[in-house]
C-alpha positions as CSV (number, residue, x, y, z in Angstrom):
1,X,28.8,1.2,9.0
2,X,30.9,-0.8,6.7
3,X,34.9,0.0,5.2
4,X,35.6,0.4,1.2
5,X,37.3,-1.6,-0.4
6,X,39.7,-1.9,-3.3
7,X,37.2,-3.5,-5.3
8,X,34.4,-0.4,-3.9
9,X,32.5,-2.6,-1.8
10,X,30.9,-2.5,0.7
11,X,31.7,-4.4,3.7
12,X,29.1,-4.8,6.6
13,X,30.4,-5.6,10.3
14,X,28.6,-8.8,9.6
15,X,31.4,-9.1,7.2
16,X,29.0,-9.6,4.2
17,X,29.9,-7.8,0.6
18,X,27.7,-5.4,-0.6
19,X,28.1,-5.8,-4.6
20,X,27.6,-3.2,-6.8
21,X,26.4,-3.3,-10.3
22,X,29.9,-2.4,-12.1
23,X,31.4,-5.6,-9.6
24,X,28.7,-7.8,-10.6
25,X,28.7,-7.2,-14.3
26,X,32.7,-7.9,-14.1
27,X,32.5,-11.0,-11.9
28,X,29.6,-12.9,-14.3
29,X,31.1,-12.8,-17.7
30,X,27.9,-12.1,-20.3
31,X,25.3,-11.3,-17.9
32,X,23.5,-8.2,-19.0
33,X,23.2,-5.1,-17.0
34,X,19.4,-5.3,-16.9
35,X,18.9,-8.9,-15.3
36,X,22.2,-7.7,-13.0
37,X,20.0,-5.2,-12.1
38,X,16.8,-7.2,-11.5
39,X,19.1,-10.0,-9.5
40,X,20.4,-7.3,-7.5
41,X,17.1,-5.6,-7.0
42,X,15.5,-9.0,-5.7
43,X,19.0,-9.8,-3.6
44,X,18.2,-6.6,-1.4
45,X,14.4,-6.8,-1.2
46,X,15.0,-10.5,-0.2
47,X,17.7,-8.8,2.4
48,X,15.0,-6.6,3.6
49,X,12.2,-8.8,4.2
50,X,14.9,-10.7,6.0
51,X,16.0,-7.7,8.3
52,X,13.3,-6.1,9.4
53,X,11.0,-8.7,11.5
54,X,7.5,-6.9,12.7
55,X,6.6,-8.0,16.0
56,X,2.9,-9.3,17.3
57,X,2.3,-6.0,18.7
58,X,2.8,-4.0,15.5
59,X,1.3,-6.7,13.1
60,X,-2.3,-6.3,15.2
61,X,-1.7,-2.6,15.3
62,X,-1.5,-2.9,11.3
63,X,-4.1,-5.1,11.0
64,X,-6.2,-3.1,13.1
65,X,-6.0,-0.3,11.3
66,X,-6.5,-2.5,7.6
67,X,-9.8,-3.0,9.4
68,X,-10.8,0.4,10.1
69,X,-9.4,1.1,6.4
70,X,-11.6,-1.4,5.0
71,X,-14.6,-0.7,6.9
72,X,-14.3,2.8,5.7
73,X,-14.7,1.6,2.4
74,X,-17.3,-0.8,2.9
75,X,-19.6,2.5,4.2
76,X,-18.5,4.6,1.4
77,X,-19.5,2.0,-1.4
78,X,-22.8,1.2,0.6
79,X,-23.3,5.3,0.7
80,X,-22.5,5.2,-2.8
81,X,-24.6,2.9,-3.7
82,X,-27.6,4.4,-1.7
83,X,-26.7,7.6,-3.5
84,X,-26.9,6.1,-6.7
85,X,-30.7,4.2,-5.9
86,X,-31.9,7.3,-4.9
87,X,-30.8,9.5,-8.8
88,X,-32.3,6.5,-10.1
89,X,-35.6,6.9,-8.3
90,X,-35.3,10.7,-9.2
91,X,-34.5,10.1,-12.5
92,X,-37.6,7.9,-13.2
93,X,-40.1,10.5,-11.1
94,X,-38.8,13.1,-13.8
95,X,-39.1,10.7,-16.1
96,X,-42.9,9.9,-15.4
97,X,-43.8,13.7,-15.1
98,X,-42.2,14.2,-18.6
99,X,-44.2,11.0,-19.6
100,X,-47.7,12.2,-18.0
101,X,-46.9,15.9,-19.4
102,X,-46.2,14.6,-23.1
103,X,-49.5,12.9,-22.6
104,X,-51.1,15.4,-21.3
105,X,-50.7,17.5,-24.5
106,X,-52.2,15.4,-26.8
107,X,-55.6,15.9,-27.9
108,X,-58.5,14.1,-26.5
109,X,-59.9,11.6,-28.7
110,X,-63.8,12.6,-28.2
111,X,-62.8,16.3,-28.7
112,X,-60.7,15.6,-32.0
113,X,-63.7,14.9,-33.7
114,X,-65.2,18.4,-32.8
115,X,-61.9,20.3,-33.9
C-alpha cells in the first residue's frame, strides 16, 4: 500500500500520486468541482482499463458465455413470438365463432316474410 503525505496523498510503490479532489481543486486555479470530478473520474477508469489486462483464456471464457447468454435470448423471443402467433390464431377462432353466432341470430330472410 502507499504512505500519506503532507499534502494527504496518496503515494503508490510505483511512486505515482494519487490526487484527491480537495488537491486538485487547489492545484488548478478556477476549475470547478464538477469537471474536477468528471477529470478525476475518467483519470481512474482510464487507470483501470490500464491495470487490469484479461487474458485469452478468460476473454473466450466471457465470450463463451455472451454466447450462451445470447442464444438464450434468441429462444426466448422466438418462443415469444410463437406464443404470440398462436393468441392471435385464438383470438381470431373466437372471433369467427362470435361472428358465425351473431349471424346466426338473425332472422332468415324467407322466414321474415311469414313473421
Amino acid at each position: 500500500r502507499g504512505d500519506k503525505d503532507d499534502n494527504n496523498e496518496t503515494r503508490t510503490k510505483t511512486d505515482c500520486r494519487v490526487i484527491t479532489l480537495k488537491t486538485f481543486l487547489s492545484e488548478v486555479p478556477g476549475l470547478a468541482e464538477p469537471q474536477a470530478t468528471r477529470i478525476l473520474q475518467g483519470a481512474a477508469l482510464m487507470e483501470s482499463n490500464q491495470k487490469d489486462p484479461i487474458s485469452l483464456t478468460d476473454a473466450l471464457q466471457a465470450i463463451g458465455n455472451l454466447t450462451q447468454r445470447v442464444a438464450s435470448l434468441i429462444r426466448m423471443v422466438d418462443m415469444t413470438g410463437t406464443l404470440v402467433m398462436h393468441r392471435l390464431d385464438q383470438d381470431q377462432d373466437v372471433q369467427k365463432t362470435q361472428e358465425k353466432d351473431v349471424a346466426d341470430r338473425q332472422p332468415h330472410p324467407q322466414l321474415e316474410a311469414f313473421a
